[in-house]
C-alpha positions, -999 to 999 in steps of 0.1 A, spaced: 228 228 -297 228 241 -334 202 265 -341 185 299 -354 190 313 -319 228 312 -325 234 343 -348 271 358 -341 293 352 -366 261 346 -396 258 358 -429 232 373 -449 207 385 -418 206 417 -434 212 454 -417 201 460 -376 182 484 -377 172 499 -344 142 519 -337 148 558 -322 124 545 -294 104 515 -286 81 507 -252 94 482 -229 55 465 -235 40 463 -263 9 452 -246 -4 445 -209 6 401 -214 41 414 -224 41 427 -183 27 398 -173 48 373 -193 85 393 -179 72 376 -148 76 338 -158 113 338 -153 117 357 -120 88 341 -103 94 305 -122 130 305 -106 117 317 -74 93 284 -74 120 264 -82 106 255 -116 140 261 -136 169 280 -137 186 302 -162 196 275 -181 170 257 -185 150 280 -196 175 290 -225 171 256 -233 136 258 -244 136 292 -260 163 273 -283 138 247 -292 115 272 -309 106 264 -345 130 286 -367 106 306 -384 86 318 -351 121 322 -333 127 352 -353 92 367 -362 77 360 -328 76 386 -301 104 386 -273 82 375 -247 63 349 -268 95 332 -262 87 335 -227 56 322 -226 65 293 -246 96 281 -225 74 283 -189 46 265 -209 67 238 -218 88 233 -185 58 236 -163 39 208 -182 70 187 -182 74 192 -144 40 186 -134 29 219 -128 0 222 -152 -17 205 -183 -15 209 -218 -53 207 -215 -53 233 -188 -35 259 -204 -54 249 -239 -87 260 -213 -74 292 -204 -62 303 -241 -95 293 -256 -109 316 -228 -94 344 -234 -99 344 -269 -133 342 -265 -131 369 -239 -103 395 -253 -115 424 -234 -115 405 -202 -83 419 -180 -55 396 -167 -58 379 -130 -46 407 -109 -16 400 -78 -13 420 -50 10 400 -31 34 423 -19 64 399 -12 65 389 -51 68 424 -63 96 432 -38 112 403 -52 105 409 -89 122 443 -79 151 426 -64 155 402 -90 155 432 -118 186 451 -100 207 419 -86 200 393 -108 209 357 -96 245 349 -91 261 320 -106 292 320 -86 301 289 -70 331 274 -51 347 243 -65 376 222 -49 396 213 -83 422 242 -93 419 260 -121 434 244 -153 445 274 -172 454 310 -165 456 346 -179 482 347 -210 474 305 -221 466 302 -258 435 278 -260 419 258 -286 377 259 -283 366 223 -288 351 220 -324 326 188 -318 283 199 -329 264 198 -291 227 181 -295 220 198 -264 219 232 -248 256 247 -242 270 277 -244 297 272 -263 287 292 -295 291 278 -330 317 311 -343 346 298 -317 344 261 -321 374 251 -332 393 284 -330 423 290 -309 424 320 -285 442 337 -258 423 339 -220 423 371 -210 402 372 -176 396 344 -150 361 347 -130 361 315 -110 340 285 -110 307 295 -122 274 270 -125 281 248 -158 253 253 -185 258 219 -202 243 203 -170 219 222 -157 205 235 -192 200 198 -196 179 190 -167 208 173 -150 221 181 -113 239 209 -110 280 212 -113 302 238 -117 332 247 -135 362 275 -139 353 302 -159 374 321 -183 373 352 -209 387 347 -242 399 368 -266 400 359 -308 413 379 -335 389 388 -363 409 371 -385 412 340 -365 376 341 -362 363 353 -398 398 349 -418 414 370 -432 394 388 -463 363 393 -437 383 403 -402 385 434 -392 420 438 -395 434 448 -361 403 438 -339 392 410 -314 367 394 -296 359 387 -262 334 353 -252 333 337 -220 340 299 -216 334 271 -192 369 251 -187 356 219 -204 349 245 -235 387 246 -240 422 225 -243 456 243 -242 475 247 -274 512 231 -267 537 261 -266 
C-alpha cells in the first residue's frame, strides 16, 4: 500500500541526522514492547508480514513522531484483538491502570524457555526460505520492468521502482510472498530476485547520481521481462 512508511526515493524530509550515541531503551516498556514480535510469532499470532501490515496502517502524523516501539505496541494490539486474543475493553483496563499507577513496575517473566528463545530469535531470525515446484521465470543478466499498478494492501514492492526497468543481479530462491501472507491470506511462496536500477533510471537524470545504482529485492510477480 501507499503510505508515510514508504520514504526511499522522497523529497523534502529534510537532513538525517544521527545521534553520536543513543540507548537501545529509552524506557523499561521499550524492553518489554521488543518482545511482541518474537513471542507474538512464537504464539502463532502473526508473522513478519503481517505485522508490517499494521505498522503501515498508522496515522501519518504518529508514524513519524511516535517512538519505534509505539509501533509495536500498536500493531500486537490491533492483531491480537482482531484474532481473538484480547479486548479492546481489556487492554483500555490495563492502560487506565497503569496510568493511574505509573510507578507500579511491569508483570515480571521468569520463564526460562522464552528468554532462550527471545535469544535465539535475536541471532537467527526466522527464515523465509521455502521450496516451490514451478521454475524460476527469470535469471541473472534479464532486464525487468517493475509493475507500475498503486497496491491497497501490504506489499513490498516499494513505490521508487514501480514502473522502472532494471537488471536482476542475484537469485535467492522461492522465498514466503508478502502480498499474501501480509494480507491475512494462506501462505504461498514465490522466486526471489535482486535488482539493480541506475540512479538515473530511478531519479532521472538531473537528480541521479551519475554512475551509481541500486540494489532492491523482488518477488517474481513484482516483475515482467523487457523483450530483448
Amino acid at each position: 500500500m501507499n503510505g508515510i512508511h514508504d520514504l526511499a526515493g522522497m523529497d523534502g524530509m529534510g537532513p538525517v541526522s544521527p545521534t553520536g550515541w543513543e540507548p537501545n531503551y529509552h524506557a523499561d516498556w521499550e524492553k518489554a514492547a521488543w518482545s511482541f514480535f518474537p513471542f507474538g510469532a512464537r504464539a502463532g499470532m502473526f508473522g513478519l508480514d503481517e505485522f508490517r501490515c499494521h505498522l503501515e496502517q498508522l496515522h501519518p502524523v504518529h508514524y513519524l513522531t511516535a517512538y519505534y516501539y509505539e509501533h509495536w505496541v500498536h500493531a500486537t494490539e490491533k492483531i491480537g484483538a482482531k484474532k481473538g486474543y484480547w479486548t479492546e475493553k481489556e487492554l483500555d483496563t490495563r492502560a487506565e491502570y497503569y496510568l493511574k499507577y505509573p510507578n507500579v513496575p511491569l508483570p515480571k517473566n521468569d520463564n526460562p524457555e522464552l528468554v532462550a528463545f527471545a535469544e535465539w530469535a535475536v541471532n537467527n531470525g526466522f527464515s523465509t526460505a521455502r521450496t516451490l515446484d514451478k521454475k524460476p521465470k527469470y535469471k541473472i543478466g534479464d532486464v525487468v520492468i517493475v509493475d507500475s499498478s498503486v497496491p491497497k494492501k501490504h506489499t513490498r514492492r516499494a513505490g521508487y521502482v514501480r514502473g522502472r526497468t532494471g537488471t536482476i543481479v542475484m537469485y535467492h530462491g522461492p522465498h514466503v510472498y508478502p502480498d499474501t501472507t501480509g494480507n491475512g491470506l494462506p501462505e504461498t511462496s514465490e522466486h526471489l530476485y535482486t535488482v539493480r536500477f541506475t540512479n538515473e533510471e530511478l531519479f532521472g537524470k538531473e537528480a541521479g547520481e551519475p554512475n551509481g545504482s541500486i540494489v532492491t529485492d523482488l518477488w517474481e510477480p513484482y516483475v515482467t521481462l523487457v523483450a530483448q
